[in-house]
N, CA, C and O atoms as a GROMACS GRO file, in nm:
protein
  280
    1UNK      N    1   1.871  -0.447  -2.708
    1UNK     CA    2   1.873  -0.306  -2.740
    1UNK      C    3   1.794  -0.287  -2.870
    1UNK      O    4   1.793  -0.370  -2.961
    2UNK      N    5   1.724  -0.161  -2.871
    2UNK     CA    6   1.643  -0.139  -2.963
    2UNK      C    7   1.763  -0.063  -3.079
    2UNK      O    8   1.864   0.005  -3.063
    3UNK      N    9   1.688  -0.118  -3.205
    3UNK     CA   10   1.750  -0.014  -3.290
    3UNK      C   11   1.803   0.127  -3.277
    3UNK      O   12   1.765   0.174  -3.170
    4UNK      N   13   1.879   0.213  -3.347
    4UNK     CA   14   1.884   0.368  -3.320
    4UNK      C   15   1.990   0.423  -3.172
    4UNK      O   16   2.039   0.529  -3.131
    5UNK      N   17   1.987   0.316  -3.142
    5UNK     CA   18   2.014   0.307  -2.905
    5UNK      C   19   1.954   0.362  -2.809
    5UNK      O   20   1.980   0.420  -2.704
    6UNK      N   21   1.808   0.311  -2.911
    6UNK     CA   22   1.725   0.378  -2.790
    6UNK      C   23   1.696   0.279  -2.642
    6UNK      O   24   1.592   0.214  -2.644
    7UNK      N   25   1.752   0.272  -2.563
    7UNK     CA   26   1.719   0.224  -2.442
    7UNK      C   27   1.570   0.220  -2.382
    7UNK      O   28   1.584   0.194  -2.262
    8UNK      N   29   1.468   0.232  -2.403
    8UNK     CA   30   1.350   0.300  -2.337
    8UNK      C   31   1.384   0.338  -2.204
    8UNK      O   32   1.322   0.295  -2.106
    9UNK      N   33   1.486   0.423  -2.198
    9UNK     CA   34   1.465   0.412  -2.054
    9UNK      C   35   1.379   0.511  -2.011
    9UNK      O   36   1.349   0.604  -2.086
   10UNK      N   37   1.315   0.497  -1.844
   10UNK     CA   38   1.232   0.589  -1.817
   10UNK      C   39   1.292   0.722  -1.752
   10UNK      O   40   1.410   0.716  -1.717
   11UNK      N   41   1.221   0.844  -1.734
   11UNK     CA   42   1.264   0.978  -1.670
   11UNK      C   43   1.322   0.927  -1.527
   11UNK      O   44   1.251   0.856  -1.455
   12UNK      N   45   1.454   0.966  -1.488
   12UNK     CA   46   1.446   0.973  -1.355
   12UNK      C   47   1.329   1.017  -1.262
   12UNK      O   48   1.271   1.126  -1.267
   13UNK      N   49   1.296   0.885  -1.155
   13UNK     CA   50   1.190   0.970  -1.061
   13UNK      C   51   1.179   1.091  -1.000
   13UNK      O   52   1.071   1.123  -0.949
   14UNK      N   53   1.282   1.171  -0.998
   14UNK     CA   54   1.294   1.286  -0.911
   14UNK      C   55   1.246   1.416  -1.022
   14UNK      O   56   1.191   1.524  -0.998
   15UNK      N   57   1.294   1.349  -1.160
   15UNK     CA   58   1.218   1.448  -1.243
   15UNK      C   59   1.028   1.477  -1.248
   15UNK      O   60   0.974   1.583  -1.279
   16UNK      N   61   0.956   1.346  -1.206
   16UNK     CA   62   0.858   1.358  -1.215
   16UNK      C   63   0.759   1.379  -1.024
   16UNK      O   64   0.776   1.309  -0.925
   17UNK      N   65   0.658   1.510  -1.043
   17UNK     CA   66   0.628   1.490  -0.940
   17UNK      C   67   0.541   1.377  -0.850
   17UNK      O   68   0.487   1.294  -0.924
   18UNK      N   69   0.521   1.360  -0.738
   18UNK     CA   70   0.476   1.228  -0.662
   18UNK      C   71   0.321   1.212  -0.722
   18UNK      O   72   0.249   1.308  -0.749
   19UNK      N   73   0.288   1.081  -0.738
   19UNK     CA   74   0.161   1.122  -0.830
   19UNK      C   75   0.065   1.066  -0.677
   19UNK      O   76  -0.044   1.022  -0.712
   20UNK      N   77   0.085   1.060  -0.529
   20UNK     CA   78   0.013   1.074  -0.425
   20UNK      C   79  -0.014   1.226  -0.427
   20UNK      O   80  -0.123   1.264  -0.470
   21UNK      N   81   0.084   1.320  -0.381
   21UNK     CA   82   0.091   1.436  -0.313
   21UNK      C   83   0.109   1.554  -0.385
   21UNK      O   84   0.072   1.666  -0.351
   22UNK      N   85   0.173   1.522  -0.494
   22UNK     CA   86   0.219   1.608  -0.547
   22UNK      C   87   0.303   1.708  -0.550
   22UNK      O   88   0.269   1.819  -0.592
   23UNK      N   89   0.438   1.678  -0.501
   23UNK     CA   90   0.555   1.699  -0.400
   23UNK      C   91   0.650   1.742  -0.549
   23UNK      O   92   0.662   1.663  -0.643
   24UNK      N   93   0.681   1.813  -0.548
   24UNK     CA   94   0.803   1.858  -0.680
   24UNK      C   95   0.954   1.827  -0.611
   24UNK      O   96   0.997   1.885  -0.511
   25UNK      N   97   1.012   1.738  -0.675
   25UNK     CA   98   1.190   1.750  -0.629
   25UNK      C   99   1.278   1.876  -0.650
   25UNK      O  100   1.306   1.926  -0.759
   26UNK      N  101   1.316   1.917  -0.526
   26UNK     CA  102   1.460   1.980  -0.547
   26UNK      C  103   1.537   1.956  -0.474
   26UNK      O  104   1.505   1.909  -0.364
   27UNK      N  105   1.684   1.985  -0.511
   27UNK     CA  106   1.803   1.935  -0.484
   27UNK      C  107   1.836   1.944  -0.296
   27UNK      O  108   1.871   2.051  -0.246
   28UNK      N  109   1.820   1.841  -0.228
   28UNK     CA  110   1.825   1.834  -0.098
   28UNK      C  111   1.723   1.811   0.005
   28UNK      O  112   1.734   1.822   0.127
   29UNK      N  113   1.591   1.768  -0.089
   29UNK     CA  114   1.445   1.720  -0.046
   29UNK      C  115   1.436   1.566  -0.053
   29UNK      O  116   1.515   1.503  -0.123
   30UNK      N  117   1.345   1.511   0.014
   30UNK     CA  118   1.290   1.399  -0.016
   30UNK      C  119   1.297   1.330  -0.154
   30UNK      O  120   1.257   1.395  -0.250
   31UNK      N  121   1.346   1.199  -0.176
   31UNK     CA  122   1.348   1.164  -0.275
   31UNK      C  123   1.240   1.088  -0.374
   31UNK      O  124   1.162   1.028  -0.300
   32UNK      N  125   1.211   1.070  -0.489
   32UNK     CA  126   1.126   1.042  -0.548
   32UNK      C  127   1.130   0.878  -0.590
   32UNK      O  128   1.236   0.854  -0.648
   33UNK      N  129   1.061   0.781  -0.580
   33UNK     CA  130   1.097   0.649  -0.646
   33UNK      C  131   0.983   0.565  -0.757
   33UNK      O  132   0.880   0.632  -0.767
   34UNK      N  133   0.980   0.485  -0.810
   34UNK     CA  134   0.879   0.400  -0.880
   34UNK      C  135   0.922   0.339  -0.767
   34UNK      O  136   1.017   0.330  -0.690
   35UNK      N  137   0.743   0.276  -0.804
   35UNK     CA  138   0.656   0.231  -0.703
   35UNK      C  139   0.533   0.131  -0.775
   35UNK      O  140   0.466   0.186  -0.863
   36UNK      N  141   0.503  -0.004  -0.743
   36UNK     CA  142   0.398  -0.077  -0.757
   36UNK      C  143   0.275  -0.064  -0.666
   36UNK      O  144   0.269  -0.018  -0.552
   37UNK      N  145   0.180  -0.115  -0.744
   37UNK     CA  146   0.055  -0.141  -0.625
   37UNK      C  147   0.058  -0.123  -0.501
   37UNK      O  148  -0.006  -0.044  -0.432
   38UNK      N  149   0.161  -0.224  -0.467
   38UNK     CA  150   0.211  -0.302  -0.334
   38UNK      C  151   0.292  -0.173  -0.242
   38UNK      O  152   0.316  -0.175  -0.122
   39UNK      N  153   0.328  -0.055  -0.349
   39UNK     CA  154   0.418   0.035  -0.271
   39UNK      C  155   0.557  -0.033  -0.263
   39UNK      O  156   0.605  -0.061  -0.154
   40UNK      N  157   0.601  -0.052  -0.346
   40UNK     CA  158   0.704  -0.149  -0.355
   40UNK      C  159   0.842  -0.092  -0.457
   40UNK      O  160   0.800  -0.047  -0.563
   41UNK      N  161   0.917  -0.089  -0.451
   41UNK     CA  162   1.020  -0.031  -0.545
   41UNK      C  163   0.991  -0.101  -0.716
   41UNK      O  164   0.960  -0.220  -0.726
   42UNK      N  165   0.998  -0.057  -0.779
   42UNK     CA  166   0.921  -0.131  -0.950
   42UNK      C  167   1.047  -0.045  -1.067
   42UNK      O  168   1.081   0.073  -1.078
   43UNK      N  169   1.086  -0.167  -1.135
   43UNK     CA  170   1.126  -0.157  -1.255
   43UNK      C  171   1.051  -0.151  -1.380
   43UNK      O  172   1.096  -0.127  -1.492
   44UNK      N  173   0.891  -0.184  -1.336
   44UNK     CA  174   0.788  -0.246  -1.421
   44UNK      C  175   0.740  -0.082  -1.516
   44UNK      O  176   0.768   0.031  -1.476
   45UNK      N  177   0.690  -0.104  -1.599
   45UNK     CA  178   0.714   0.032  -1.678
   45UNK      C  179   0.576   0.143  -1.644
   45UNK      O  180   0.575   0.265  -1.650
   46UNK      N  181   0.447   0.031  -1.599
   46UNK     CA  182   0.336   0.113  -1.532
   46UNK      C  183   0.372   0.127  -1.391
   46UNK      O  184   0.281   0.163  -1.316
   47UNK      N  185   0.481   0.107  -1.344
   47UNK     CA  186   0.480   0.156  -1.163
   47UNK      C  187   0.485   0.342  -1.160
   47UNK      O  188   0.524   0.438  -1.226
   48UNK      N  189   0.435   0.318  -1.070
   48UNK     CA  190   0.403   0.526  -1.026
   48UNK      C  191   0.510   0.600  -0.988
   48UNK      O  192   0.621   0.548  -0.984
   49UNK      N  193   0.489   0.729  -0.954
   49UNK     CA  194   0.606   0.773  -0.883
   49UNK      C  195   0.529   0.844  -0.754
   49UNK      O  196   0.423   0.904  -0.740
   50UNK      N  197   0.641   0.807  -0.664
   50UNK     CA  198   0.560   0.881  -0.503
   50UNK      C  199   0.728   0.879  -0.455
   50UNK      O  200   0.830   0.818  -0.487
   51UNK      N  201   0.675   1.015  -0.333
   51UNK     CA  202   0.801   1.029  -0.309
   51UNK      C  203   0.797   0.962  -0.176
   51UNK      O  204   0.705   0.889  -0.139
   52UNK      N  205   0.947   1.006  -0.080
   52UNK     CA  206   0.983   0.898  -0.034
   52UNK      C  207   0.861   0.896   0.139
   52UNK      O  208   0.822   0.810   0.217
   53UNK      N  209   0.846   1.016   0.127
   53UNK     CA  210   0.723   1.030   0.273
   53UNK      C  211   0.571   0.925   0.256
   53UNK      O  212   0.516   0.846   0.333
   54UNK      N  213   0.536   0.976   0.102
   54UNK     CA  214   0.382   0.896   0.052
   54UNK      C  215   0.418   0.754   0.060
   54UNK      O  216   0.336   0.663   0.071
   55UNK      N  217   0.567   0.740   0.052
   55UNK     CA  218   0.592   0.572   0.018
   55UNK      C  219   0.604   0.541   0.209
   55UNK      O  220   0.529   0.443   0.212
   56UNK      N  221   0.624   0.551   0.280
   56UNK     CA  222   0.612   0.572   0.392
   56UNK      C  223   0.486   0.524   0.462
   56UNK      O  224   0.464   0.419   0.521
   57UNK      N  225   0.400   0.645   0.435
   57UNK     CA  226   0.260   0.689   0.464
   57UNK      C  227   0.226   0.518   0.445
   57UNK      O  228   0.174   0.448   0.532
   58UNK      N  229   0.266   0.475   0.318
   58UNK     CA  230   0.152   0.360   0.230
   58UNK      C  231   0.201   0.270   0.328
   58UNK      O  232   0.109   0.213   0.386
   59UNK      N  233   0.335   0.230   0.374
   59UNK     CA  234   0.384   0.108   0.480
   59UNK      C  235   0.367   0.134   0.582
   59UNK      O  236   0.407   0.044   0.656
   60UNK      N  237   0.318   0.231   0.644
   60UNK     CA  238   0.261   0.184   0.823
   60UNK      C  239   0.159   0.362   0.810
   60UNK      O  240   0.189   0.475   0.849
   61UNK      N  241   0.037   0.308   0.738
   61UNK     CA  242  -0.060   0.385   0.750
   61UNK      C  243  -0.139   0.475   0.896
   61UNK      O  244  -0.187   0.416   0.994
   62UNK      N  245  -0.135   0.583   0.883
   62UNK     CA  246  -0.180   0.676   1.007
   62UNK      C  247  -0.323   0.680   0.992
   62UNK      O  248  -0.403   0.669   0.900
   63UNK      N  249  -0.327   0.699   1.123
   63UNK     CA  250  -0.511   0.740   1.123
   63UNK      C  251  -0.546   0.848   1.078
   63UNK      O  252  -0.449   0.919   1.051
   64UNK      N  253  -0.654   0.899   1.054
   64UNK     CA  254  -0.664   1.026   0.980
   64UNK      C  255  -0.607   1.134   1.085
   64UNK      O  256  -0.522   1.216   1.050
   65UNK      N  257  -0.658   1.129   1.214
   65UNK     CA  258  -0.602   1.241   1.250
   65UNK      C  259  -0.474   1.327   1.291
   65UNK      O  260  -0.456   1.448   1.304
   66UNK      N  261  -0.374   1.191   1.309
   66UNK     CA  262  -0.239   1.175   1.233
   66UNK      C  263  -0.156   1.222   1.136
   66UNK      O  264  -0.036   1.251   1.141
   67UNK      N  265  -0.293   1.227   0.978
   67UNK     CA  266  -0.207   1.233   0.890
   67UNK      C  267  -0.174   1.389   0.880
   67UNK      O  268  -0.218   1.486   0.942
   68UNK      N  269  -0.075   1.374   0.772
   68UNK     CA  270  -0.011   1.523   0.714
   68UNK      C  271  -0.050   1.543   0.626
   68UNK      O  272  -0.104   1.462   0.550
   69UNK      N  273  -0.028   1.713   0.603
   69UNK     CA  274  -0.112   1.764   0.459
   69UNK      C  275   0.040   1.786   0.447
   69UNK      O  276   0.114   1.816   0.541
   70UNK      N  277   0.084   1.761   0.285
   70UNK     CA  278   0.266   1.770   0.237
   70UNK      C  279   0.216   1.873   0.165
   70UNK      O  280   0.291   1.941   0.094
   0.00000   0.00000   0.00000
């Protein structure tokens, strides 16, 4: 623990919007997570935030004409 008690901790994901889509959380929507490279759930402090459809999208990718505009 850092001096003061500062935890670094980071913003909840749901506070920040999906940095794929750009999807804003509200209460009873899709949820928001950190995310690695890999699309991967991340504790790591540069992982992204995407919500839970873009994280989706990234594990069994659609063809374009497939995809969705969110």
């Amino acid at each position: 623990m850092t001096p003061g008690g500062d935890l670094g901790q980071r913003p909840h994901p749901n506070s920040i919007p999906c940095s794929h889509c750009g999807h804003v959380w509200f209460e009873g929507e899709r949820r928001h997570h950190y995310v690695d490279d890999k699309g991967e759930d991340s504790i790591e402090d540069g992982a992204r935030v995407m919500c839970a459809l873009c994280v989706k999208q990234e594990e069994h990718p659609r063809k374009e004409e497939e995809r969705f505009e969110w």
